[in-house]
GULO-342686 format. One record per atom (N, C-alpha, C): x negated, y negated, z. Coordinates in steps of 0.1 Angstrom, whole numbers, padded with zeros to 4 digits, always signed. Atoms other than C-alpha are relative to their C-alpha. Layout:
// GULO-342686
XYZ
...
***
This chain:
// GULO-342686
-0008+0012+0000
+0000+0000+0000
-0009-0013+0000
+0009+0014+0002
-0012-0034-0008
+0008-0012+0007
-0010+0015-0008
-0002-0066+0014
-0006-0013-0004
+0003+0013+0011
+0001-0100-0011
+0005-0010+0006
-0001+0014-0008
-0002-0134+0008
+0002-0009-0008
-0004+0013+0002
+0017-0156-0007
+0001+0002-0019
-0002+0003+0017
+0023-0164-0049
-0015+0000-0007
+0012+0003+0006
-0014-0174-0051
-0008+0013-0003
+0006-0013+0002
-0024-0137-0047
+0015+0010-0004
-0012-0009+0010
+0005-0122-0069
-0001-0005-0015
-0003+0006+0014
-0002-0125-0103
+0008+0006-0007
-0012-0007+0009
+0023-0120-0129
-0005+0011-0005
+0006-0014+0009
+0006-0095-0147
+0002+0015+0011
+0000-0010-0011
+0009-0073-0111
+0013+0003-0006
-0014-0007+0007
+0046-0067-0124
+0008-0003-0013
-0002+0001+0014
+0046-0067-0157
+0011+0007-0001
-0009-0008+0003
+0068-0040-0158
+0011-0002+0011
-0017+0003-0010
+0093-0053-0128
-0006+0010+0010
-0004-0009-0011
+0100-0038-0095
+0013+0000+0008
-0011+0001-0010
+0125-0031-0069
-0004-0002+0013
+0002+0002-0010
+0125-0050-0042
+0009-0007+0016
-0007+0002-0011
+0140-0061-0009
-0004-0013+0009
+0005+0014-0006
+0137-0093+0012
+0008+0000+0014
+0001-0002-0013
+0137-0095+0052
-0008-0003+0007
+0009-0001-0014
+0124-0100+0086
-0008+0015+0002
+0004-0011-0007
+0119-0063+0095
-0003-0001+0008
+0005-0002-0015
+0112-0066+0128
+0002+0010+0010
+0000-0009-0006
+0102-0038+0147
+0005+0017-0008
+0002-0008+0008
+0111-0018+0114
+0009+0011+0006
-0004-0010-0003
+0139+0005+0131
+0006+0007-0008
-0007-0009+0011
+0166+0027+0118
+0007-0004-0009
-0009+0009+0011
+0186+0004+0099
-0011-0006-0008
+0012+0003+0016
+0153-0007+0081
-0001+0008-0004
+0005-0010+0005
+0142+0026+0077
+0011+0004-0012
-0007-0002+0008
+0172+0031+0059
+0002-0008-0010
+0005+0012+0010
+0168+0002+0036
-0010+0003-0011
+0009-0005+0003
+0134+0011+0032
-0003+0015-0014
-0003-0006+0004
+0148+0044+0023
+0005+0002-0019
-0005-0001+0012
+0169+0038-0006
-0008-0013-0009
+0015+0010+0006
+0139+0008-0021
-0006+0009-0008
+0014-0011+0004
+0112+0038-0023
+0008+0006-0011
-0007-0013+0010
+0140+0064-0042
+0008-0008-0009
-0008+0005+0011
+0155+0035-0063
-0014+0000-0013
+0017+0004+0005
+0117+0024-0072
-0006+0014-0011
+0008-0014+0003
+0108+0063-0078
+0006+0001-0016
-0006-0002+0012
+0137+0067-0104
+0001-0009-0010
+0005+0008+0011
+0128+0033-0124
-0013+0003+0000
+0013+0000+0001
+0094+0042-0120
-0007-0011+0001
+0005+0010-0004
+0085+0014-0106
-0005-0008+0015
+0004-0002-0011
+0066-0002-0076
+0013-0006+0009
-0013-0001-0011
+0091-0009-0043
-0014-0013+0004
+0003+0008-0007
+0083-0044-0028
+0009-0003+0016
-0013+0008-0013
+0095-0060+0006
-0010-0014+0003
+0008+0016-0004
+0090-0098+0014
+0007-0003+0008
+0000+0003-0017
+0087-0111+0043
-0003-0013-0001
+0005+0015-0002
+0080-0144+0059
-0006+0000+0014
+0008-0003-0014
+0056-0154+0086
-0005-0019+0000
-0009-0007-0010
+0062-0168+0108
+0018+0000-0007
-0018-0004+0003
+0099-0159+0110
+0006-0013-0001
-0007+0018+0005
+0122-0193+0096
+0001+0001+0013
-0004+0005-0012
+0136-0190+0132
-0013-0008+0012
+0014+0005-0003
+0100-0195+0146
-0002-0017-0007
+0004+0013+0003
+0095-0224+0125
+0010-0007+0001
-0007+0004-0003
+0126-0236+0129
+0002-0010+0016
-0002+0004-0015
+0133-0238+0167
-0013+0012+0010
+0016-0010-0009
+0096-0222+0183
+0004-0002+0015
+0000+0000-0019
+0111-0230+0222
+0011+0009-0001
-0018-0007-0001
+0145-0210+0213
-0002+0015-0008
-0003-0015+0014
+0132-0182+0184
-0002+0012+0009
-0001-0016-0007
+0139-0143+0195
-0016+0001+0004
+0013-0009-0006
+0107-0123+0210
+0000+0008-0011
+0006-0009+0007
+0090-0109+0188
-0004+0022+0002
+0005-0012-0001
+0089-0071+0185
-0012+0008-0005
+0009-0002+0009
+0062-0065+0159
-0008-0012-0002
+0011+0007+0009
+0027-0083+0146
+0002+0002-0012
-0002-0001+0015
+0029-0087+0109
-0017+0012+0003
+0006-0009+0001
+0002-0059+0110
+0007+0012+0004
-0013-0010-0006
+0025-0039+0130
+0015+0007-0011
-0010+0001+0010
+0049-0047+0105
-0004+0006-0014
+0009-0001+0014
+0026-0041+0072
-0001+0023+0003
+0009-0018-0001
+0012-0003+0087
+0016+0006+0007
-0010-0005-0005
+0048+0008+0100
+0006-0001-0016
-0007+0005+0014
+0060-0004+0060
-0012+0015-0010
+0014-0009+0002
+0028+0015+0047
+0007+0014+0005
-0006-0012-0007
+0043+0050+0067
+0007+0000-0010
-0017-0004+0009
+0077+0045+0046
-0004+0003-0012
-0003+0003+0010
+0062+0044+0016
-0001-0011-0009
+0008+0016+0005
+0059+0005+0002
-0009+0001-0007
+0012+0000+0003
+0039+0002-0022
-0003-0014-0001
+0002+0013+0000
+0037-0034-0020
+0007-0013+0013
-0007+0014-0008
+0044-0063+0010
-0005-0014-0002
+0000+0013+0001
+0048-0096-0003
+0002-0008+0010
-0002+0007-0004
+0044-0120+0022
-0002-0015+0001
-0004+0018-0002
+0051-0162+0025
-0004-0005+0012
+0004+0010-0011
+0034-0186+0047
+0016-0009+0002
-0010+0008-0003
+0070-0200+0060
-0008-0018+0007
+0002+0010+0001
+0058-0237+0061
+0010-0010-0002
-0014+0009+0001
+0073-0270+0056
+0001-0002-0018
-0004-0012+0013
+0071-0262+0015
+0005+0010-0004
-0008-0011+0006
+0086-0234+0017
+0011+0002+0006
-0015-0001-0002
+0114-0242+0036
+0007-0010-0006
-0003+0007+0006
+0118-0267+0013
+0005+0004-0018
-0001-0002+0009
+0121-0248-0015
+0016+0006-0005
-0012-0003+0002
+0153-0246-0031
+0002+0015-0003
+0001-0017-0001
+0172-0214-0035
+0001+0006-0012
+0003-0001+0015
+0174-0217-0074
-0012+0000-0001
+0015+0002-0001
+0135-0225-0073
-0008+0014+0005
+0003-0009-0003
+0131-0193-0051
+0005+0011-0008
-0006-0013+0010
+0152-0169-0076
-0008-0001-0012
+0012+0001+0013
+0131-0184-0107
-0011+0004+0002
+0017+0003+0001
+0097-0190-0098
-0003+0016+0008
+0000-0016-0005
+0099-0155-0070
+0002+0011-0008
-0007-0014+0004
+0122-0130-0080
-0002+0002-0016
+0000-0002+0013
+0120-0137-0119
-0014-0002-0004
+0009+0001+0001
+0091-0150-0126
-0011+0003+0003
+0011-0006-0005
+0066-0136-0104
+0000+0015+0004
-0004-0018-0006
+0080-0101-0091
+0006+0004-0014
-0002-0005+0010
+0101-0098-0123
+0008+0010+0004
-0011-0005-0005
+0129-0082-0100
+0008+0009-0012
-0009-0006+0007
+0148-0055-0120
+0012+0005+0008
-0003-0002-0013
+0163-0046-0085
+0001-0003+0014
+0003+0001-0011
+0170-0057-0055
+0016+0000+0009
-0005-0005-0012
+0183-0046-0022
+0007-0017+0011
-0003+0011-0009
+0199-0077+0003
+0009+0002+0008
-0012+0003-0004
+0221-0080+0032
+0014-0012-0002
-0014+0005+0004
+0255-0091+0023
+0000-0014+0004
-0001+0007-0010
+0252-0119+0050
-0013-0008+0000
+0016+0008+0000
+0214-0131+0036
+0003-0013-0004
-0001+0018+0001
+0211-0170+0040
-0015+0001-0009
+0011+0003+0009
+0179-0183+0016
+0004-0019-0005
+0001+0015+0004
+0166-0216+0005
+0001-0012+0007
+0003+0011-0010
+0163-0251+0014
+0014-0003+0003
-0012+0002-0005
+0197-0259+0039
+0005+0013-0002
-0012-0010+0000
+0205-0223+0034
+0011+0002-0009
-0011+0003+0013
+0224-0227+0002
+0002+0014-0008
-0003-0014+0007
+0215-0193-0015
+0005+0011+0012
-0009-0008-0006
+0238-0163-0005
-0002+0009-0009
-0003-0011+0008
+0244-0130-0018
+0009-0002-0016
-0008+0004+0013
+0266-0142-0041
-0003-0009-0016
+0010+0010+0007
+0240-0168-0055
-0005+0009-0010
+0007-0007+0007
+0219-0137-0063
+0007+0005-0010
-0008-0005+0009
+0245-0116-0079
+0003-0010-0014
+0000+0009+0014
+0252-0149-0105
-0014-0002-0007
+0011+0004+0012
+0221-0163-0113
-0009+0015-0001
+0005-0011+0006
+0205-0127-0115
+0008+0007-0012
-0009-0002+0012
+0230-0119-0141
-0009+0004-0015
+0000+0003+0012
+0212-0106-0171
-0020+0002+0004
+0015+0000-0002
+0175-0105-0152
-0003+0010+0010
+0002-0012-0008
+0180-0079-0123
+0014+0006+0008
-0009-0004-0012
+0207-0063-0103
+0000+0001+0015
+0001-0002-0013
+0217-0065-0065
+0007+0008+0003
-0002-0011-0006
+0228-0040-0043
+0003-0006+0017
+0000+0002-0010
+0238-0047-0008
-0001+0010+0012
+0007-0012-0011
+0221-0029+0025
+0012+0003+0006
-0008-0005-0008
+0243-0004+0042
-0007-0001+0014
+0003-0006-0016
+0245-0004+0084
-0003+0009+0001
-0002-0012-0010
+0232+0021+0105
+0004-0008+0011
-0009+0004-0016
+0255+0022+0134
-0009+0017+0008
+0005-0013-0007
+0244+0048+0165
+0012-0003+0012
-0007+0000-0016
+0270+0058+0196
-0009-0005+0011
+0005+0002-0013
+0258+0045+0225
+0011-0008+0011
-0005+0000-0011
+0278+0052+0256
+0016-0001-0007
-0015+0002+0006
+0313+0059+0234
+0004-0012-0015
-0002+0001+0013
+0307+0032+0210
-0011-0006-0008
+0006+0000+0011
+0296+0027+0177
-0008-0013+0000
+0004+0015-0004
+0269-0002+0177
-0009-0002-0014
+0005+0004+0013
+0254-0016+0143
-0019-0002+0008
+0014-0004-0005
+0216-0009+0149
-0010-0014-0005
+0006+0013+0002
+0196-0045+0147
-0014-0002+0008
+0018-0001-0009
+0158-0059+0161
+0009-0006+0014
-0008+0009-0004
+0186-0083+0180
+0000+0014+0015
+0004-0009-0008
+0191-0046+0201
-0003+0004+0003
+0012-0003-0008
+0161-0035+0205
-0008-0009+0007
+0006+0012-0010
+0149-0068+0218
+0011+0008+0015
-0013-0001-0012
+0181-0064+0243
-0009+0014+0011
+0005-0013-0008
+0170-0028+0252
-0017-0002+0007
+0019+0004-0004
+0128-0034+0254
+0003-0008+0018
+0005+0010-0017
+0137-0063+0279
+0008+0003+0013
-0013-0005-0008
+0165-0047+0300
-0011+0008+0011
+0004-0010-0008
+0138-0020+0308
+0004+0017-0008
-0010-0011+0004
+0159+0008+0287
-0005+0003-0009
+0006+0004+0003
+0133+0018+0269
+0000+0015-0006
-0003-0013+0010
+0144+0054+0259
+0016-0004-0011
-0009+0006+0008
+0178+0034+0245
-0011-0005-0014
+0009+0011+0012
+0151+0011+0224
-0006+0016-0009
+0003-0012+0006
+0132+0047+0214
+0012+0004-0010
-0010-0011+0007
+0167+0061+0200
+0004-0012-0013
-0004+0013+0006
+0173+0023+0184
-0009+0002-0018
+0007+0000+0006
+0138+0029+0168
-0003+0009-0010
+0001-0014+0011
+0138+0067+0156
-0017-0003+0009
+0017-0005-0006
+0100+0063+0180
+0001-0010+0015
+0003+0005-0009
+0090+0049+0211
-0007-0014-0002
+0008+0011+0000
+0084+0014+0218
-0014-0001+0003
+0017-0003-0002
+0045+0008+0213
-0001-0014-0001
+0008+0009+0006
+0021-0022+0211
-0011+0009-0001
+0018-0003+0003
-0013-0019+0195
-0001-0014-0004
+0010+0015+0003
-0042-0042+0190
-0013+0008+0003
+0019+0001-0003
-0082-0044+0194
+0001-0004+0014
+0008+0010-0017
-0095-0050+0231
-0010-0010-0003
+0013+0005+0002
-0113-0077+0233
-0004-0008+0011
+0000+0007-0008
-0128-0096+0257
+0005-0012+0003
-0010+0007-0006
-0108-0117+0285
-0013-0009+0006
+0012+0011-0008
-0123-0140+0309
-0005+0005+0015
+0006-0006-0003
-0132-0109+0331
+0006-0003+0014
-0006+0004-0011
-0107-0122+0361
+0004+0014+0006
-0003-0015-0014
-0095-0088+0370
-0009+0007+0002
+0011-0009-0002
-0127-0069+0372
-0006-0013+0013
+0003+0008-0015
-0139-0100+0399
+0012+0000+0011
-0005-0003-0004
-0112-0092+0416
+0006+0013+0008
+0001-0014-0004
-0118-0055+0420
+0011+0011-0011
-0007-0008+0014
-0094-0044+0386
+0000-0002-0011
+0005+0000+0010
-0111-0043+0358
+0009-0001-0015
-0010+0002+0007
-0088-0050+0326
-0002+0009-0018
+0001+0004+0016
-0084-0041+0285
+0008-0015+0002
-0005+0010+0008
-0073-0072+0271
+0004+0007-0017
-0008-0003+0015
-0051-0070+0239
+0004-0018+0001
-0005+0013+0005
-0042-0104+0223
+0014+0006-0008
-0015-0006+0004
-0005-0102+0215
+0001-0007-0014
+0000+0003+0013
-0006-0125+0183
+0016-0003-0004
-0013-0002+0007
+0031-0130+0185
+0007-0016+0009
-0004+0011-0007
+0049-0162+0194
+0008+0001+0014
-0002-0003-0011
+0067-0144+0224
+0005+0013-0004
-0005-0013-0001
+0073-0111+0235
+0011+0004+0007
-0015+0000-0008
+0102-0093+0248
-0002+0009+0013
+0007-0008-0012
+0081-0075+0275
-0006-0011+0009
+0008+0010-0008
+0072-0095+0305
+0003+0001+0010
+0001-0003-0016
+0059-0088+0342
-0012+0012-0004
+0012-0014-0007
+0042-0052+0354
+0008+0007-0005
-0005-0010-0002
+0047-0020+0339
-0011+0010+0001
+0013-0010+0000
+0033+0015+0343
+0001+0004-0018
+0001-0005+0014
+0027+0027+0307
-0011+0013-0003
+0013-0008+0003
+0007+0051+0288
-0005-0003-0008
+0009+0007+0006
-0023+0041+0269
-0006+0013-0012
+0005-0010+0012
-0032+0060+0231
-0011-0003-0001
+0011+0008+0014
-0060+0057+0206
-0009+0003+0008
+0014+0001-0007
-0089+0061+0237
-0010+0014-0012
+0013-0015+0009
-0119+0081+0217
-0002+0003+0007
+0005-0012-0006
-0128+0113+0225
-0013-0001+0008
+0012-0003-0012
-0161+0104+0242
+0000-0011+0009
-0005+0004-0015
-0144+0083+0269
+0008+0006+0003
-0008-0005-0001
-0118+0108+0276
-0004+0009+0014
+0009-0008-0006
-0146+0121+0301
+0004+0019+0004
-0001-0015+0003
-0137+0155+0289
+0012+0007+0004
-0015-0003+0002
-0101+0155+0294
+0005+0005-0013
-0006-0002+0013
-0078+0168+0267
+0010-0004+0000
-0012+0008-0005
-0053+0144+0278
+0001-0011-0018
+0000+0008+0011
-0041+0124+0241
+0007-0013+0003
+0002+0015-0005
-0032+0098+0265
+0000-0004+0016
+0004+0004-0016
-0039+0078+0301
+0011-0008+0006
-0013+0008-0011
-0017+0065+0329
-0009-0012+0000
+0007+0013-0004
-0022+0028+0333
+0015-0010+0003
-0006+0009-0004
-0007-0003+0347
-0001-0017-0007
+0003+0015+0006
-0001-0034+0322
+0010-0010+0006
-0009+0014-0001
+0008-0070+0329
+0001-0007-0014
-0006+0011+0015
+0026-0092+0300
+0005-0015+0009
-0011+0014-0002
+0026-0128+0308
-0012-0009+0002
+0008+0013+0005
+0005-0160+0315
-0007-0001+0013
+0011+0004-0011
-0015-0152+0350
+0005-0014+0009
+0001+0013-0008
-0001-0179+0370
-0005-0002+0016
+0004+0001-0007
-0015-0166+0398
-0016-0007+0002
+0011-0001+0000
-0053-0167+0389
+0004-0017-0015
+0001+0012+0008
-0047-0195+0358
+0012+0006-0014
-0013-0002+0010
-0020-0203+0332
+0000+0000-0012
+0010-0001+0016
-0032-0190+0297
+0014+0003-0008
-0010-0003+0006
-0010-0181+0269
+0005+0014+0000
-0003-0012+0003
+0008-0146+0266
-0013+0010-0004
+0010-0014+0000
-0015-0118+0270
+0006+0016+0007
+0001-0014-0006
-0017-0082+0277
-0012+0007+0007
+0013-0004-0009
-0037-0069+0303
+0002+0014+0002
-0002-0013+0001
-0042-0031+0307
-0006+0009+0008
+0003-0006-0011
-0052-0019+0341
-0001+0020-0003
-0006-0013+0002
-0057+0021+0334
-0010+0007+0011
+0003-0004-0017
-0061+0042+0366
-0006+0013-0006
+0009-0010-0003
-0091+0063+0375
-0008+0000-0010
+0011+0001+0015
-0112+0050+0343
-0013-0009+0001
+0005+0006-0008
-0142+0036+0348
-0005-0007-0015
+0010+0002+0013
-0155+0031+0310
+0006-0013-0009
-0007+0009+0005
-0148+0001+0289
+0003+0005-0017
-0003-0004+0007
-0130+0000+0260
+0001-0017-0013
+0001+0013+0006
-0141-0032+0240
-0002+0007-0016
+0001-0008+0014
-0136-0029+0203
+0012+0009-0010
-0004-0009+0004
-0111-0003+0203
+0015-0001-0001
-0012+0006+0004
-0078-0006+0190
+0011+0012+0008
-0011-0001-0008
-0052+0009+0217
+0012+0000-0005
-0016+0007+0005
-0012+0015+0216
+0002+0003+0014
-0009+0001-0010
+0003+0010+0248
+0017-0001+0000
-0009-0002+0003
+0038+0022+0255
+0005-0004+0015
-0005+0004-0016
+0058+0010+0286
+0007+0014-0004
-0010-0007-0004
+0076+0035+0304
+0007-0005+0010
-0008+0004-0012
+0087+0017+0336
-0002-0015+0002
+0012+0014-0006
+0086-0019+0347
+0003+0001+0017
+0003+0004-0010
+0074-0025+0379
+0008-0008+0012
-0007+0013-0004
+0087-0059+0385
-0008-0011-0008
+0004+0010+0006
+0086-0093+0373
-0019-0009+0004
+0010+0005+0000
+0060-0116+0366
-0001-0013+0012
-0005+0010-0010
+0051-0137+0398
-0010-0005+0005
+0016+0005-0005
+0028-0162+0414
+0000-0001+0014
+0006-0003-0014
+0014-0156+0446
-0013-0009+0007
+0006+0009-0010
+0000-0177+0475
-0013+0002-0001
+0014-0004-0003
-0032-0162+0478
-0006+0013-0008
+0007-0014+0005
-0057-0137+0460
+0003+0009+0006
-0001-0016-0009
-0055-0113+0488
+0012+0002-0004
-0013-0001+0007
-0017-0117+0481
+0000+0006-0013
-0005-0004+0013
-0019-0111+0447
-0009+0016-0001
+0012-0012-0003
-0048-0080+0454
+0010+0014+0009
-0008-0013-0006
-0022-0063+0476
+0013+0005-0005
-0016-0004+0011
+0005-0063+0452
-0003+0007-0014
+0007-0005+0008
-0017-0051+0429
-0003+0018+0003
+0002-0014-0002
-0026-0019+0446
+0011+0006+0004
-0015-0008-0001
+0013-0014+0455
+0005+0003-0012
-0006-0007+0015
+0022-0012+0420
-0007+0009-0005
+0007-0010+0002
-0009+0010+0412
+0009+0014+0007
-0003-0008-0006
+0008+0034+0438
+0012-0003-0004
-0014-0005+0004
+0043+0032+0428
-0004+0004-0018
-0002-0006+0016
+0027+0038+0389
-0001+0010+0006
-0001-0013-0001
+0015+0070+0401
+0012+0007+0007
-0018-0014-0005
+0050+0086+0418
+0002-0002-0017
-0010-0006+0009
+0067+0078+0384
-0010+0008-0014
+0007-0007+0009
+0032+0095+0363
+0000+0016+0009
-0002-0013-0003
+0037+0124+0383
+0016+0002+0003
-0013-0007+0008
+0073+0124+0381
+0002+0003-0014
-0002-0006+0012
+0066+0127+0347
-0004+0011-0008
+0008-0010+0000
+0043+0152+0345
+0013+0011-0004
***
């Protein structure tokens, strides 16, 4: 799969022959994408042609209203290598800017879909806004595509949960992630809520403190995870594993801005219990299973030091109830 930043790296000549493609957020990529996704790849297969999806980054709602936009579920890398899995042979994505929310929604159907992708196909929710003031609609496409590609409109997945039927959205799985409900968000997903990233070095505050940290840089305007949980930690290589056959570790992450120790932006910190080795470099997926409790600032280091080793000990009851 190939991921094309913006118009300037899409040359026409890339779809000479057209494709089928689809346009969205995808966020968090659940079952109602996958099913999108789904029928893209097997429309694509039977024109013989490649399957796009475009995206925007950040998300219009981000640039829109950044103190009010949803929590991000996914990093557009997250997003790219979860698209990549399905299938995709191509993610077009857009610097959402103040030009390109400027760009009309006639402007975006010519110069995009016709003239640069060369759209033979394309997939949309019924209910897709586009362009500058939101003027293009499904129905926009259906006209002025007339004669240059056909549309198609995405079917729901709906799933029972608890008697009824609930149309499967990121809007949900945000809901569930932050609730705590995190085998609901799993069943939302078709997988378990994960982050991944690179560790990289922090500013070394929990290891002077006696709890040494990964750091993960979250890269997302906000998350929908925030406080203490216990989790389990992937990806560790086999020659820190100190000769376990364990394919993953109990640990204890915090999500949020340190206000005890200093007030930095959204981070992930990743406390993992009984490890002594560092893990700088290495790209991790951490998975909550429990939260703890909230994110909170405390009077005093020793304060924050002894709440520290109470949560350590309430991780371990729920890693050996899971056992």
């Amino acid at each position: 799969m190939r991921l094309l930043r913006g118009l300037y790296n899409c040359p026409p000549e890339l779809f000479e022959q057209g494709c089928v493609a689809t346009i969205g957020n995808f966020d968090g990529v659940h079952l109602g994408h996958q099913a999108i996704i789904k029928r893209l790849t097997d429309k694509a297969a039977k024109f013989n042609l490649p399957s796009v999806v475009v995206v925007f980054e950040p998300h219009p709602q981000e640039y829109f209203r950044p103190d009010d936009a949803p929590a991000r579920l996914f990093k557009l890398t997250d997003k790219v290598q979860a698209l990549n899995r399905l299938g995709v042979d191509y993610v077009l994505c857009f610097r959402f800017n103040k030009e390109f929310a400027e760009l009309s929604a006639e402007d975006f159907i010519r110069r995009v879909l016709i003239e640069r992708l060369n759209v033979q196909h394309l997939f949309i929710g019924d209910d897709f806004k586009f362009g500058y003031q939101r003027k293009g609609d499904f129905d926009m496409l259906k006209e002025r595509g007339e004669g240059a590609f056909t549309v198609e409109a995405n079917h729901s997945v709906t799933l029972n949960v608890s008697g009824e039927e609930q149309r499967i959205s990121s809007s949900l799985v945000r809901q569930a992630v932050a609730a705590n409900e995190f085998e609901l968000a799993e069943r939302y997903l078709g997988r378990p809520y994960q982050i991944e990233g690179k560790v990289a070095h922090g500013d070394k505050q929990g290891r002077e403190i006696g709890f040494s940290t990964a750091n993960i840089p979250l890269k997302r305007h906000k998350s929908p995870l925030k406080g203490v949980y216990a989790v389990w930690v992937y990806g560790i290589s086999a020659s820190l594993l100190q000769g376990k056959a364990a394919k993953c570790w109990p640990a204890v992450a915090n999500i949020g801005n340190k206000p005890t120790l200093q007030h930095s932006p959204e981070r992930l910190e990743v406390h993992l219990l009984d490890f002594s080795d560092n893990l700088y470099g290495q790209r991790i997926i951490v998975e909550p299973i429990e939260k703890l409790r909230g994110e909170q600032k405390f009077e005093s280091i020793d304060a924050l030091k002894a709440q520290i080793n109470a949560d350590i000990d309430a991780a371990y009851i729920i890693f050996n109830e899971t056992k």
